[in-house]
C-alpha positions in Angstrom: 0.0 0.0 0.0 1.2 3.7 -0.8 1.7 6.3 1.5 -1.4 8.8 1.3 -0.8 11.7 -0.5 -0.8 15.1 1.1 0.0 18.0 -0.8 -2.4 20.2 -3.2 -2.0 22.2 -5.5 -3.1 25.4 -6.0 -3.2 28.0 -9.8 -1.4 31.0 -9.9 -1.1 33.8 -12.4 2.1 32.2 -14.1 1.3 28.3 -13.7 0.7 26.4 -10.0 2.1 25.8 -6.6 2.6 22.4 -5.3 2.7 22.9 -1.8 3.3 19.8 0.8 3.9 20.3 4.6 5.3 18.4 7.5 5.5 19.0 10.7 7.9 18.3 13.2 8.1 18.1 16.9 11.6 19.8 17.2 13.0 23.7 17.4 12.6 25.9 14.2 16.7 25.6 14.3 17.0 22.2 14.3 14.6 21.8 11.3 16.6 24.5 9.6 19.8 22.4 10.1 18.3 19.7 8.2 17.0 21.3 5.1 20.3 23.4 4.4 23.3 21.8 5.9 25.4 19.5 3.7 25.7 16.7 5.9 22.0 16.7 6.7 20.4 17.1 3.1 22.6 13.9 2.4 20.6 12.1 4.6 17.3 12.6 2.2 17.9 14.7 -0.5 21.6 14.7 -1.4 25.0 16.6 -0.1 25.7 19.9 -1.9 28.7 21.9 -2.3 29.9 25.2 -3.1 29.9 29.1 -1.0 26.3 29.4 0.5 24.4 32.7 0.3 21.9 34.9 -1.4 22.4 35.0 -5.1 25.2 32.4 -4.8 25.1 28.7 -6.9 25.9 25.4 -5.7 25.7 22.3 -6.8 23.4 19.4 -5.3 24.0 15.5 -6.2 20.3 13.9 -6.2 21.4 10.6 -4.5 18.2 8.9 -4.4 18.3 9.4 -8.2 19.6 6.8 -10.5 22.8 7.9 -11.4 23.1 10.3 -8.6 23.1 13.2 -10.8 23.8 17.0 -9.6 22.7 20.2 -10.9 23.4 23.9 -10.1 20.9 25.6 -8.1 21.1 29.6 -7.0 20.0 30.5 -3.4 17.5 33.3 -4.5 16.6 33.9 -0.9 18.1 32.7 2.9 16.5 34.2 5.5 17.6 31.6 8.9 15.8 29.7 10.2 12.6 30.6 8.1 13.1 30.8 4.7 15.1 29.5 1.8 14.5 29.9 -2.1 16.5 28.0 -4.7 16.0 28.0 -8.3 17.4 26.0 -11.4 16.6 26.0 -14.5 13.9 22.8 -13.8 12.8 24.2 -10.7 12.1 26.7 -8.4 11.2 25.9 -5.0 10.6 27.7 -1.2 11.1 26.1 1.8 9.1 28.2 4.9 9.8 27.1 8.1 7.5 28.7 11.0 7.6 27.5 15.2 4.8 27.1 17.4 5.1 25.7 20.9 7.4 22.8 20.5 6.1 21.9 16.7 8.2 23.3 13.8 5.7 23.4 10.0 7.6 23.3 7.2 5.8 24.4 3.7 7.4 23.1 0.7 5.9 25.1 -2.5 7.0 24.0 -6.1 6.5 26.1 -8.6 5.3 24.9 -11.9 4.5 26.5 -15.0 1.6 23.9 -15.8 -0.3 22.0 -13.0 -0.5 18.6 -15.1 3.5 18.6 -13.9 1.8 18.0 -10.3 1.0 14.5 -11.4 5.2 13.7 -11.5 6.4 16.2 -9.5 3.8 15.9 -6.4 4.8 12.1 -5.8 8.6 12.8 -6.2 8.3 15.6 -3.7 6.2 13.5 -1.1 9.0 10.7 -1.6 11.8 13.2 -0.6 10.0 14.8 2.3 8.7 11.8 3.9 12.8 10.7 3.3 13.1 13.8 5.4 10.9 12.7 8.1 12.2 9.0 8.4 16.3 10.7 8.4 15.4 12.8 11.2 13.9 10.5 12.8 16.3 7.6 12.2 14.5 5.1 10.2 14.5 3.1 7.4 13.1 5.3 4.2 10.6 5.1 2.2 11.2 3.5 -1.7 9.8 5.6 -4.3 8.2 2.7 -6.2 5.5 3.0 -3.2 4.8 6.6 -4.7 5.2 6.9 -8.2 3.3 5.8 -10.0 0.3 5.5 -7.4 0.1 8.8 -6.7 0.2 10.1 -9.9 -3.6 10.5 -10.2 -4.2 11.9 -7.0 -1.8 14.9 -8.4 -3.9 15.1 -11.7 -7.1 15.3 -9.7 -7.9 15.3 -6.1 -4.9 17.8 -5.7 -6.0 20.3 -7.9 -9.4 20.8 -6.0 
């Protein structure tokens, strides 16, 4: 059985946001360590390297990718510990990070230029976050083949609502 989606998706002027949350019981800090520090995103994502900072580029290496490719991506925005903006030239996404009580929400928005890309992006993006959850947690992670394709359709439909 697939994890259950969670994100929606919602139009915009220029396209549509995907936008997923999590939420963690842990300080805004902590959370922030784990979505921008190299030895952290490896955990989930991938390690990047390179000089970070606004308007700087660095590269990431996808490692749950086949292949383990990397691309560039520019830090559009870095505001610690609540917001961070990168952009390539497949992507551009925000992570906003926001603390209440002991429970740190983080918002993930994609932006697409057409909301049928929700129906590939939207699983990929629940894979990686729930990756998130699981390193952070220190357990096993998810495999993606119990997202894509079964979520697909959820993305297509039910998120777009």
């Amino acid at each position: 059985m697939s994890p259950r989606p969670t994100g929606r998706v919602r139009s915009t002027a220029t396209g549509a946001d995907l936008v997923l949350t999590r939420r963690f019981r842990a300080p805004i800090e902590d959370v922030w360590q784990s979505v921008t520090k190299s030895e952290s995103t490896a955990r989930w994502y991938g390690p990047w390297e390179g000089e970070a900072g606004p308007g700087k580029t660095i590269r990431v290496t996808m490692a749950f990718e086949e292949g383990s490719p990397t691309s560039s991506m520019t830090i559009e925005a870095c505001e610690a510990p609540r917001r961070l903006v990168l952009s390539s030239r497949m992507a551009h996404v925000e992570l906003t990070l926001r603390q209440e009580g002991d429970t740190t929400e983080l918002e993930f928005v994609h932006k697409l230029t057409d909301a049928k890309l929700a129906g590939d992006f939207g699983p990929g993006w629940e894979y990686y976050l729930d990756n998130l959850v699981a390193a952070r947690e220190d357990k096993p992670l998810p495999q993606f083949s119990e997202y894509y394709p079964a979520q697909k359709e959820y993305y297509l439909g039910d998120a777009l609502k």
